[in-house]
N, C-alpha and C positions, 0 to 999 in steps of 0.2 A: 504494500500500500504506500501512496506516495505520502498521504498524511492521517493523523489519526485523529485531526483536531473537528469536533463538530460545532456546527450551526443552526442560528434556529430557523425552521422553515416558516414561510410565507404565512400569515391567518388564512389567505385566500387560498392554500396548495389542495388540491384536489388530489384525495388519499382514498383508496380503498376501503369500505368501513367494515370495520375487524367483525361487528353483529351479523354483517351479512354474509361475511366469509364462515361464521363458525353455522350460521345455518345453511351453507352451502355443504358445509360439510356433514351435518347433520341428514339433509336433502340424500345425498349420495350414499352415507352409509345403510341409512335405512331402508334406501331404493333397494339395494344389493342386495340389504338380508331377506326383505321382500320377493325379491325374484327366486331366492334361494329356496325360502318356503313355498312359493308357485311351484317350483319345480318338484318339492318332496311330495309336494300334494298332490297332482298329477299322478307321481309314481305309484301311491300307494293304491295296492288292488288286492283283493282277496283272493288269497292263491289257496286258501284249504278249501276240508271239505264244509258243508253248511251243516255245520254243528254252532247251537243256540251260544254256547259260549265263546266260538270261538268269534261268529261273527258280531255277537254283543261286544265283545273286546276290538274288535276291527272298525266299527258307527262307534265306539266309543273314541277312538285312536282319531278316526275321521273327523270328528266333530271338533276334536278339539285342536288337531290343525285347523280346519275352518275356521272357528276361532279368533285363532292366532293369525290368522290374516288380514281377519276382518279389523285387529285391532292395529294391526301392523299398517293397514291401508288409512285409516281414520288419522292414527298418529303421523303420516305423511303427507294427509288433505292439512291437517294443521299446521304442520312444518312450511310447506308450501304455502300456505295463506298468509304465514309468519312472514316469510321471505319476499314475499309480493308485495309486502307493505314496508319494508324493509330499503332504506335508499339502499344504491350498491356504492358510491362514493360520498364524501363528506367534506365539504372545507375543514382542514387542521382543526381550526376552532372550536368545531362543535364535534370535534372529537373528546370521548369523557378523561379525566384528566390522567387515569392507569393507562392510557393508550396512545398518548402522546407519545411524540420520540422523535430526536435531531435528527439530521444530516451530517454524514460527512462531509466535511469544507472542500467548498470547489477550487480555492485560490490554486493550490497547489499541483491541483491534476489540470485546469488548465496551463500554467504553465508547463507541463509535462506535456499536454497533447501539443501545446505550439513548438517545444522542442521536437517531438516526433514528425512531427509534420516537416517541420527545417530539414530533418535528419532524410525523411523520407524521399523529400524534392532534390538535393543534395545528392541522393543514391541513384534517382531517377535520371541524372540529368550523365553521371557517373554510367549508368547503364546505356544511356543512350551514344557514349564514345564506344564503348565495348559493342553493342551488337552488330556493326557492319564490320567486325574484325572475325565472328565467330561464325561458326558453318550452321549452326542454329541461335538462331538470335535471342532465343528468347531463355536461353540460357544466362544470358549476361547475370540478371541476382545471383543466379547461384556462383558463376566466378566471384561476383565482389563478397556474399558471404564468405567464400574459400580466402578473399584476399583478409577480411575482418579476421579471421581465425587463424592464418598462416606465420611463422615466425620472423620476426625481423632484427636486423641490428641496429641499433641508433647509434648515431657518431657525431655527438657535434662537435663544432668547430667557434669557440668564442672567437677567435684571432679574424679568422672570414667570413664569420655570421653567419651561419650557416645551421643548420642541422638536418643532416642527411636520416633518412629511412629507407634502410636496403632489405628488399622483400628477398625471402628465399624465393626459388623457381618454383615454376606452377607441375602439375603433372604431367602436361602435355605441351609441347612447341606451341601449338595454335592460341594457346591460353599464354603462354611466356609472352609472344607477338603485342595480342592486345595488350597484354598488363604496361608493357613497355608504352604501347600508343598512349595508353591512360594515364604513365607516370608524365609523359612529355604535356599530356596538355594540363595536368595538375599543376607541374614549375613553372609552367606562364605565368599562372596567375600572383606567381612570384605571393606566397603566402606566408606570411613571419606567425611561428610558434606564439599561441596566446602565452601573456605573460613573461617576453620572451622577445629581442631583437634577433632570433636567429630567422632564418630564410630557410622554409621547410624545402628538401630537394628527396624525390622519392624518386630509389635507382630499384631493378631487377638484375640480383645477383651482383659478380665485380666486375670491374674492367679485366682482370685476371681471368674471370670465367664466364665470359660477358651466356 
């Protein structure tokens, strides 16, 4: 989480109101166990022979699923007449006061979304040197993740301003190629380390073993 600090929401925020959820829930459990008793009730059928007890135990068994349905159905005509009358949302406000509850603060996650967003356009634009180097272009992310994740040396240089970023080799030539295109048009932009008068310069591999 980007923060943990909360806030208060709006009088006017339009929130789900928690009465109507717990009888929505109510609604569904009892549909369930309703349909469940439909179904035993159906099943049950007199498989002996007609003997006085056996079938007075069997209208006795019968009756009182019956019953249990009729009462099963009644308690679900009320739950549902409950719920009908029931708003489904609430302004905050008139929500009762056990069922209030903050927000988490947005300050912080918008700042985070406008960084991702920078980071995203930034990769995009990054992507879009890389894919007329590559035999499927639409590979290009998964090279720049490979480049985010691959080993480097850093060297800098107070004396020349400088500080180099020398990526290891990619796994294949075709990917070396672009990476190299991609470091050439990053040192145009001639981009100095935050923090920092050095002059970032991003090489692939040495001169030694270009």
């Amino acid at each position: 989480m980007a923060d943990y600090q909360t806030e208060q929401i709006p009088d006017t925020a339009r929130v789900v109101n928690p009465a109507r959820r717990t009888l929505d829930g109510q609604v569904r459990s009892l549909t369930s166990k309703l349909s469940r008793r439909l179904a035993q009730f159906g099943a049950l059928n007199l498989n002996e022979t007609i003997d006085p007890v056996k079938v007075d135990a069997f209208v006795a068994k019968k009756a009182a699923a019956h019953d249990e349905i009729e009462h099963l159905q009644d308690e679900l005509k009320t739950l549902k007449e409950q719920r009908k009358e029931t708003p489904s949302h609430l302004d905050i406000k008139d929500l009762p006061e056990e069922n209030r509850f903050r927000r988490l603060s947005t300050h912080s996650k918008q700042l985070l979304d406008t960084l991702k967003m920078i980071a995203y356009r930034a990769e995009t634009a990054m992507a879009n040197v890389l894919a007329p180097l590559l035999a499927r272009p639409d590979e290009a992310r998964s090279l720049l993740r490979a480049i985010y994740t691959t080993e480097a040396d850093l060297l800098p240089d107070a004396q020349a301003g400088t500080l180099t970023v020398r990526l290891h080799h990619m796994a294949h030539g075709v990917s070396d190629r672009a990476v190299r295109k991609l470091c050439d048009e990053l040192n145009s932009t001639e981009t100095v380390f935050p923090r920092s008068n050095l002059r970032l310069i991003l090489q692939l591999g040495t001169s030694q073993n270009p």
